[in-house]
ROTORRO-768000 format. One record per residue (C-alpha): residue number from 1; residue in three letters; x, y, z. Coordinates in steps of 0.2 Angstrom, whole numbers, plus 5000, padded with zeros to 4 digits. Layout:
BEGIN
pos,code,xx,yy,zz
NUM,ALA,X,Y,Z
...
//
This chain:
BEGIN
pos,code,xx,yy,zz
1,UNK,5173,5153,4718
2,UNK,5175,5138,4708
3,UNK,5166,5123,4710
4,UNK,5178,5112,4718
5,UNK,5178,5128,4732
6,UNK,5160,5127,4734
7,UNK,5160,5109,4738
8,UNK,5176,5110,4747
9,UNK,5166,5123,4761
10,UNK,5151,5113,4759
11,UNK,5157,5094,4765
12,UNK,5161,5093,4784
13,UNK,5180,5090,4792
14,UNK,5181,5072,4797
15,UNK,5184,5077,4811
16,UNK,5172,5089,4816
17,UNK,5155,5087,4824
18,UNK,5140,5083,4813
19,UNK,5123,5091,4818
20,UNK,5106,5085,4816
21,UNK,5090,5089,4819
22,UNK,5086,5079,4832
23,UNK,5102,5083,4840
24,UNK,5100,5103,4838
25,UNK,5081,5100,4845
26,UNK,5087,5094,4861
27,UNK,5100,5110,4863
28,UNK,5091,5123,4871
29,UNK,5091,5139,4863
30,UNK,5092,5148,4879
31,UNK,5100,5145,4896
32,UNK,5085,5148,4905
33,UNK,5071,5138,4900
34,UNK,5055,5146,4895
35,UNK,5038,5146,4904
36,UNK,5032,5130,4893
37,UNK,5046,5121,4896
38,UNK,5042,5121,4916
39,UNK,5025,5116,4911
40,UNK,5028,5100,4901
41,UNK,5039,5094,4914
42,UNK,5028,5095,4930
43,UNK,5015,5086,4915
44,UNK,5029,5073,4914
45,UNK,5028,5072,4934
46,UNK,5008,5066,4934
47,UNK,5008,5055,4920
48,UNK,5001,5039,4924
49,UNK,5006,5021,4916
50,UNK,4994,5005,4916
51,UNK,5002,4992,4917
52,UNK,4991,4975,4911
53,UNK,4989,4960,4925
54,UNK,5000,4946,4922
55,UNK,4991,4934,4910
56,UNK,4997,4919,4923
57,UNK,4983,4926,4934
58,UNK,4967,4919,4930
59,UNK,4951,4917,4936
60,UNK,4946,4899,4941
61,UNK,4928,4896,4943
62,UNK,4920,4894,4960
63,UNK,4918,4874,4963
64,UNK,4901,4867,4962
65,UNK,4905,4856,4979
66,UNK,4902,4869,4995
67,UNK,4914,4861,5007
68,UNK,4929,4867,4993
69,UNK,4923,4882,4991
70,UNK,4933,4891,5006
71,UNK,4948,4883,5000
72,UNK,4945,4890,4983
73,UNK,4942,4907,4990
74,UNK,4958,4906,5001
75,UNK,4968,4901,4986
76,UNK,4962,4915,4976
77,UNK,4966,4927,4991
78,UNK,4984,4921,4993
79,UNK,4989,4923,4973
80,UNK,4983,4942,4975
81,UNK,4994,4944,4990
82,UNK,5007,4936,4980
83,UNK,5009,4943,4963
84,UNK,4991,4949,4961
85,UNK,4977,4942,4955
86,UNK,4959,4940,4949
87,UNK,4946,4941,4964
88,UNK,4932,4941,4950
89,UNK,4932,4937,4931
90,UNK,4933,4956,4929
91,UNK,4940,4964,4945
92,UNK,4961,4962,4947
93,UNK,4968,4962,4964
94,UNK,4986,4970,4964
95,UNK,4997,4965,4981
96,UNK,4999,4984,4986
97,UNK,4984,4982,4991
98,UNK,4987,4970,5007
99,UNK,5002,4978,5012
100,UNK,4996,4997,5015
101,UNK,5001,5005,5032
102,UNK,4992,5014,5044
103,UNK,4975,5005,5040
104,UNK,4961,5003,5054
105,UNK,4957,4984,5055
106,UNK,4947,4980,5068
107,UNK,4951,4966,5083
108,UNK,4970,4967,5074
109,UNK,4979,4958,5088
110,UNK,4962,4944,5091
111,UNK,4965,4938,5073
112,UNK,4982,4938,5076
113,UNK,4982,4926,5088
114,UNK,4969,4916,5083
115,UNK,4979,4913,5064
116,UNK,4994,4909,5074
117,UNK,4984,4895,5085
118,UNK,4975,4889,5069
119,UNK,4991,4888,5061
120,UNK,4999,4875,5073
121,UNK,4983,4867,5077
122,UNK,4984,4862,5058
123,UNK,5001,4860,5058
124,UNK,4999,4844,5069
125,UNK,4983,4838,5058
126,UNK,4996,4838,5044
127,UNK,5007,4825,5050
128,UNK,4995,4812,5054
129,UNK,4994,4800,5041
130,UNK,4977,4799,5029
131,UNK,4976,4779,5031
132,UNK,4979,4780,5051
133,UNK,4960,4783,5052
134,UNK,4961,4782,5072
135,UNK,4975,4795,5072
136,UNK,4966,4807,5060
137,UNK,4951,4804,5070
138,UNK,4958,4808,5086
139,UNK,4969,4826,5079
140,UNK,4952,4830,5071
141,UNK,4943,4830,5088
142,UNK,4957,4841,5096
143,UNK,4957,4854,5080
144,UNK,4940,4853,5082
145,UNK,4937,4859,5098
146,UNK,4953,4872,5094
147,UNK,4940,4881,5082
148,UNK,4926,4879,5093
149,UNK,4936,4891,5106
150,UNK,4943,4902,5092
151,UNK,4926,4905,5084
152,UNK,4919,4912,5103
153,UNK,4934,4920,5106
154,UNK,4931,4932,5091
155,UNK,4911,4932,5093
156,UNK,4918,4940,5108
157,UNK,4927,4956,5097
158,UNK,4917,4953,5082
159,UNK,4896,4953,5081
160,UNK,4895,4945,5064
161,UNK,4903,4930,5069
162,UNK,4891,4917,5077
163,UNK,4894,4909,5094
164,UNK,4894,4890,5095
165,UNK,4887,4885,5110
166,UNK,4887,4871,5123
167,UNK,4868,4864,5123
168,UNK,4873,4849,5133
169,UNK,4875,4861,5150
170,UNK,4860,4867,5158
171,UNK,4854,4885,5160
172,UNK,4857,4891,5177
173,UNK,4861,4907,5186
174,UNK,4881,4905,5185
175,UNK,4881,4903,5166
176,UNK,4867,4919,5166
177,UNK,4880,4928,5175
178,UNK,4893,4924,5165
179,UNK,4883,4928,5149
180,UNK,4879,4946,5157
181,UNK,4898,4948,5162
182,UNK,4900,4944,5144
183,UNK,4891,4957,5137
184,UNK,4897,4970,5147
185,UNK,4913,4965,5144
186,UNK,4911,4964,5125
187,UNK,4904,4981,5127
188,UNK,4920,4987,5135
189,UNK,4930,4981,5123
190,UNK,4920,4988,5108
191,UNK,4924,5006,5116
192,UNK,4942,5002,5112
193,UNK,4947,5010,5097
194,UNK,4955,4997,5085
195,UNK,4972,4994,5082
196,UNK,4982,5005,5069
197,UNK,4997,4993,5064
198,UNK,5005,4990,5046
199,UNK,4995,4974,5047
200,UNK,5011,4965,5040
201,UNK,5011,4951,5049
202,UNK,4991,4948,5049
203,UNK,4994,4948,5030
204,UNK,5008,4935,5031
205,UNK,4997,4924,5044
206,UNK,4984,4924,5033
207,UNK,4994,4919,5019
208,UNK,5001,4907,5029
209,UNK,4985,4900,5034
210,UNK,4978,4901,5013
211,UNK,4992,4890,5007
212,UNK,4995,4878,5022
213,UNK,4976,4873,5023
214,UNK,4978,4867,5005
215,UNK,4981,4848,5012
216,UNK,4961,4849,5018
217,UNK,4956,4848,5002
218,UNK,4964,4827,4997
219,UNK,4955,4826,5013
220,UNK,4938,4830,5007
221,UNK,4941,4821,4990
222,UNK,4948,4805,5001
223,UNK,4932,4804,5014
224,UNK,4919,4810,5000
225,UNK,4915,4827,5009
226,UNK,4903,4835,4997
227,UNK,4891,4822,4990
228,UNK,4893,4812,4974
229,UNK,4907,4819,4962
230,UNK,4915,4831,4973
231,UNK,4930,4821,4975
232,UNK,4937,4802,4970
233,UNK,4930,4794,4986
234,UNK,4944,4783,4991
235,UNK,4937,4780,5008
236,UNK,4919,4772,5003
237,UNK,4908,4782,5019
238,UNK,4902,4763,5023
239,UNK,4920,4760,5030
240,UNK,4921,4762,5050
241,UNK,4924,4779,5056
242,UNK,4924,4784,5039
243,UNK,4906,4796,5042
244,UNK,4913,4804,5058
245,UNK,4929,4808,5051
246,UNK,4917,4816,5037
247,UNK,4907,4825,5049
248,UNK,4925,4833,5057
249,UNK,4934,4838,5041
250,UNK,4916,4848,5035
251,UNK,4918,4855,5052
252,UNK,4933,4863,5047
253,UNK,4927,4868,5030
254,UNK,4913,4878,5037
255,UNK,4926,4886,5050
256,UNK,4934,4893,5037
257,UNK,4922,4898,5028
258,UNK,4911,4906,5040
259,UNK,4926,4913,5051
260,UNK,4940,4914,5044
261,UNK,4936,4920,5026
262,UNK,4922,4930,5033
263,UNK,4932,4941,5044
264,UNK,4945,4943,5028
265,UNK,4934,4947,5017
266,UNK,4928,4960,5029
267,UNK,4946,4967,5031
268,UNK,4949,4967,5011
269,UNK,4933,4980,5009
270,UNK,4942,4989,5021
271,UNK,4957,4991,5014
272,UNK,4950,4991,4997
273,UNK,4939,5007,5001
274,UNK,4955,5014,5008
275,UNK,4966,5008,4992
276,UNK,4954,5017,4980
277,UNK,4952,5032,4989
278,UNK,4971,5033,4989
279,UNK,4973,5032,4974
280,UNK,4959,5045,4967
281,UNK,4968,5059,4977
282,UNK,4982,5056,4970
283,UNK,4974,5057,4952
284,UNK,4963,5072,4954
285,UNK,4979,5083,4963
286,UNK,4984,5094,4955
287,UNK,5003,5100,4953
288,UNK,5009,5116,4961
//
């Protein structure tokens, strides 16, 4: 055959399909796929992708002032319910981590109600204005007395939580008798089992709670709560009223530190544990 033959039979119609390599290696050379085929596409159905945390989501140091430092926590808390976040410089906090169903938390329906009181307790502390030192004063005293009942109501369901108690009133045999009806009570209820729920809405409460309680912290700064340098000191403590307005406002500082982040920090090792655990089945299973 001549050359112009050969080149002729050698190009390819215009119109006619052009195959490549890659093209011929995803046609299978058989209509039934072969034993190795099935195996790399169950390995396709257990891989595993990382993705890195955002690099929004930093860790901010813990204050040096002790009265901030619950509102600090809380802070940290709600941005790893949010979008995730750092809980330590070196351990990340994803938000499938709040929201997992069918968890045991104990006293669920106690913490419920007591974030939703807390919530509209601070809600009318947030409307007074900072100057009205009277005003403050007086919403301070009624929040107050709002956390003293919620911290006994869950020392009631929770050990760990310390009771505040009344020493102006006498010992006597009624408050013995309620003390002993107390504890078997309390023993009842621990006999209970706890609530299983999704614990939506005790997550949302609590987020609710970490980012509303925000407007504590001009008030610490404003009424110098902390000692020297934790705050711009607007309101010198030599003003009138201005020390016992301190006193009331550290009072809610330690509440939620010694209550409300305590109990939460509880309940995040307990879904952490159950988080992890979770997720290592899933790893170490194996495909059928």
């Amino acid at each position: 055959m001549s050359e112009d033959g050969q080149s002729s039979s050698s190009s390819a119609h215009p119109l006619s399909p052009t195959l490549s390599s890659s093209s011929l290696g995803s046609v299978p050379s058989s209509p039934n796929p072969q034993p190795k085929d099935k195996e790399k596409e169950k390995e396709k159905e257990w891989e595993f992708v990382e993705y890195p945390p955002p690099q929004t989501s930093l860790f901010e140091a813990l204050p040096t002032s002790i009265p901030h430092r619950p509102f600090w926590l809380m802070n940290t808390l709600a941005l790893t319910m949010s979008s995730g976040g750092f809980l330590t410089p070196r351990i990340y906090v994803p938000p499938s981590l709040w929201h997992q169903g069918g968890c045991k938390i104990a006293a669920l329906q106690t913490k419920v109600a007591s974030c939703e009181a807390l919530l509209e307790g601070m809600n009318k502390l947030k409307e007074v204005n900072i100057r009205n030192t009277d005003a403050l004063s007086k919403e301070l005293d009624s929040l107050c007395a709002l956390l003293d009942s919620l911290q006994n109501n869950l020392h009631f369901h929770l050990a760990f939580i310390s009771e505040i108690k009344d020493e102006s009133k006498s010992p006597g045999w009624g408050s013995r008798i309620k003390k002993l009806g107390g504890a078997l009570a309390k023993g009842a209820v621990r006999l209970v089992p706890s609530q299983r729920d999704d614990g939506s809405t005790y997550i949302q409460l609590l987020r609710a709670i970490f980012e509303e309680s925000n407007f504590i912290v001009p008030l610490l700064e404003h009424f110098n709560v902390g000692g020297p340098g934790s705050g711009s000191g607007s309101a010198p403590p030599t003003s009138p009223g201005t020390g016992a307005i301190a006193l009331k406002i550290k009072r809610v500082s330690e509440f939620f530190w010694h209550v409300i982040c305590n109990f939460v920090i509880r309940d995040f090792n307990t879904l952490l544990e159950r988080y992890m655990r979770k997720n290592i089945k899933s790893f170490i299973a194996t495909p059928k």
